[in-house]
C-alpha positions as CSV (number, residue, x, y, z in Angstrom):
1,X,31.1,33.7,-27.7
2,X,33.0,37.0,-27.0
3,X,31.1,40.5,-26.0
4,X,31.4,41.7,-29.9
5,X,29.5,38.9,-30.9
6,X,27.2,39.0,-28.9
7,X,26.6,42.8,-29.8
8,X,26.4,41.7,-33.2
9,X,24.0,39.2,-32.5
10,X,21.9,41.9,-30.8
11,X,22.3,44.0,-34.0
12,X,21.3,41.6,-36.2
13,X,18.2,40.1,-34.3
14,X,16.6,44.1,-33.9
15,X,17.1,43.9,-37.5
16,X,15.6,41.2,-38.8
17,X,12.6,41.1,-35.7
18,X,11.8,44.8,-36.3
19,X,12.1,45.8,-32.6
20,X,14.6,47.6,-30.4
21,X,14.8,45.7,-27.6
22,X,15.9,41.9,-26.8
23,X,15.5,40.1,-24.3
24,X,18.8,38.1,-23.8
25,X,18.8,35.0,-21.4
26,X,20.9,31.6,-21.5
27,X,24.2,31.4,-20.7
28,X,25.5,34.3,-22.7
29,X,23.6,37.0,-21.1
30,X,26.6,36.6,-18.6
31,X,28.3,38.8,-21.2
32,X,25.8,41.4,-19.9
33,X,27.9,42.2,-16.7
34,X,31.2,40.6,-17.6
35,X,32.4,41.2,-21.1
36,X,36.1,39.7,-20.1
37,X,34.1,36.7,-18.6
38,X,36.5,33.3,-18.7
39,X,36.6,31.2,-21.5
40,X,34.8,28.4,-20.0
41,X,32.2,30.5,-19.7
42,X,31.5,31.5,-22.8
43,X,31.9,28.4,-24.4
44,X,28.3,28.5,-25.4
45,X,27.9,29.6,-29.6
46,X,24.2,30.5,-29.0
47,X,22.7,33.0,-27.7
48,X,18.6,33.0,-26.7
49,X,17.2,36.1,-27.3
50,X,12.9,36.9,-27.7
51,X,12.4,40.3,-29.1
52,X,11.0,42.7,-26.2
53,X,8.2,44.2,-27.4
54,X,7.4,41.8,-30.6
55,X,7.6,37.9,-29.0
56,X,6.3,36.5,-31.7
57,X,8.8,37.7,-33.6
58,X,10.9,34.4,-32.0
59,X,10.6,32.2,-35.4
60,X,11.9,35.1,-37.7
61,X,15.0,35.2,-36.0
62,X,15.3,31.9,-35.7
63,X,14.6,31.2,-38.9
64,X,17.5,33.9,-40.3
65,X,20.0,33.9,-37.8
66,X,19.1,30.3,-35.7
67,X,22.1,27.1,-36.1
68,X,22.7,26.1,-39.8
69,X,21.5,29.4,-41.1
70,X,23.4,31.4,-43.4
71,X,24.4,33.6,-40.6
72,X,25.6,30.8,-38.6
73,X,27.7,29.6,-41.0
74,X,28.9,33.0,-41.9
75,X,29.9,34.1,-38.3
76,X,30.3,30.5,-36.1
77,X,28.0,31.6,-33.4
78,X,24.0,32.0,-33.9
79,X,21.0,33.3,-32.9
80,X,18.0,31.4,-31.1
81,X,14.8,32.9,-31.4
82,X,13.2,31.7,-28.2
83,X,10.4,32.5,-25.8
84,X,11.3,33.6,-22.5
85,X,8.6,32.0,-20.9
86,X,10.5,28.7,-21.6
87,X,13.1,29.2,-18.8
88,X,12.1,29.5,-15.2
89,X,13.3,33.1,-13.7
90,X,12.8,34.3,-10.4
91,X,10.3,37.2,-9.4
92,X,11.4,40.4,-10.4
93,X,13.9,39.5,-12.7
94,X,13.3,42.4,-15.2
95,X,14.2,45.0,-12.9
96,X,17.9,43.5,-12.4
97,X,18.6,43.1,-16.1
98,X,22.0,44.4,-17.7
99,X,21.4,46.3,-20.4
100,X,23.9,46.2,-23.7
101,X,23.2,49.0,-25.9
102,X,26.1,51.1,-27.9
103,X,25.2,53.9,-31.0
104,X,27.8,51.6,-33.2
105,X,27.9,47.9,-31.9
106,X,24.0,47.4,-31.4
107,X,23.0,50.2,-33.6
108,X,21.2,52.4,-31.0
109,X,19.3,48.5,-30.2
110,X,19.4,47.5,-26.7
111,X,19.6,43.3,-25.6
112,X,18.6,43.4,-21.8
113,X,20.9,40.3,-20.1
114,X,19.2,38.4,-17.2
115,X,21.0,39.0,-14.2
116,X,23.8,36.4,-13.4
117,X,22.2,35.2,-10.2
118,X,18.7,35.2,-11.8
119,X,20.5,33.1,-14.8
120,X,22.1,30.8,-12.3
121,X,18.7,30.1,-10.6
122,X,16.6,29.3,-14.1
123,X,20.1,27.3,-14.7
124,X,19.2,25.0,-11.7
125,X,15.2,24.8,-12.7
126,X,16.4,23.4,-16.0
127,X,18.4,21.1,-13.9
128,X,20.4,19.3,-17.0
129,X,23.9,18.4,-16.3
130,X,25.0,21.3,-18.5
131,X,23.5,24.0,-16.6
132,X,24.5,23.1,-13.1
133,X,28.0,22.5,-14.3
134,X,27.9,26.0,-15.6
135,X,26.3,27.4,-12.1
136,X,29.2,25.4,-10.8
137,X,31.5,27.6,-12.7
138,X,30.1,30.8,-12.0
139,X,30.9,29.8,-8.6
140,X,34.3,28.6,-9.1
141,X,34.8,31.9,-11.4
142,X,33.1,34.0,-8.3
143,X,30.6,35.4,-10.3
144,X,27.9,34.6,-8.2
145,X,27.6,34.1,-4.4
146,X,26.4,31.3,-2.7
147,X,23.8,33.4,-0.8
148,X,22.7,35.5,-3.1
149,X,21.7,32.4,-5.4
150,X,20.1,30.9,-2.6
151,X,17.2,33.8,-2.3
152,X,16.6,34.0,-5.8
153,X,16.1,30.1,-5.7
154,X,13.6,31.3,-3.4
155,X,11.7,33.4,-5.6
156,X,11.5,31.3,-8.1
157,X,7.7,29.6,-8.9
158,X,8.4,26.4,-8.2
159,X,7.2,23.6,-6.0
160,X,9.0,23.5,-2.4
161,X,9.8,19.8,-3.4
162,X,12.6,21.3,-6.2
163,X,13.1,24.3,-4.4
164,X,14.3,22.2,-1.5
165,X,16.5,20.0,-4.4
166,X,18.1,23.4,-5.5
167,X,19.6,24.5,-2.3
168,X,20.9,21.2,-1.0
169,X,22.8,21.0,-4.7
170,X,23.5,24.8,-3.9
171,X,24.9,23.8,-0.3
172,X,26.4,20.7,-1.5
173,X,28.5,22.6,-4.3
174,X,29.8,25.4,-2.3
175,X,30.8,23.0,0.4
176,X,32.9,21.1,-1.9
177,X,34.4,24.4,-3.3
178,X,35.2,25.6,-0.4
179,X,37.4,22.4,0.5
């Protein structure tokens, strides 16, 4: 996914929620604070987005712009209309968000991006192999530092048992990178 798209999905998911405001989490909110991200990072042709101020609005952009819709096949990259409550993001999260909002690209419409550090740390709660091999890119691409990551594991609501699991793969993977 590049930043355009990405500003086009924002465009298009204000439209069709009837709200102004997105929240934009997964890993293409990285677009949020590095448009000229790597390749490997944007490999991803989603992007999760729940409408701000109208959540329920999650199915209706799912259900026009979500995989195998019309706009999918249109554009090669799609919406998912998803609640944020699904992922696991560390306290205070909404104050660190990246806004993307342009009077052309997203028509005046803003998409908040989770914070990369606050997007590595839901990575780890989700804990697939997917998502820690794209925390272990963000730290091979230096787009997130070791001990940064580490406090927002810390604020995330989780039991100490996992929390304790996240830092020794944290202190594990930067070890090895460092090597």
């Amino acid at each position: 996914m590049t930043r355009d798209q990405l500003e086009h999905a924002i465009r298009a998911a204000c439209d069709v929620s009837n709200d102004t405001e997105l929240w934009v989490f997964g890993s293409q909110a990285l677009l949020g604070e590095f448009p000229d991200a790597p390749e490997s990072l944007r490999a991803s042709i989603e992007v999760d987005v729940q409408p701000k101020n109208r959540p329920e609005a999650v199915d209706v952009i799912d259900a026009n712009l979500g995989e195998l819709s019309l706009f999918h096949q249109t554009h090669g990259f799609y919406v998912h209309g998803v609640s944020i409550d699904s992922a696991i993001l560390p306290e205070g999260w909404e104050e660190r968000t990246k806004p993307i909002s342009d009077p052309i690209s997203t028509r005046g419409n803003t998409g908040w991006c989770i914070e990369l550090h606050d997007l590595a740390a839901s990575k780890l709660a989700a804990y697939r192999e997917k998502d820690r091999e794209f925390v272990r890119l963000l730290l091979i691409e230096k787009r997130v530092e070791g001990a940064v990551l580490k406090k927002r594991i810390g604020a995330l609501n989780i039991e100490d048992q996992l929390r304790e699991r996240f830092h020794r793969w944290l202190n594990i993977t930067v070890e090895e990178l460092e090597k």
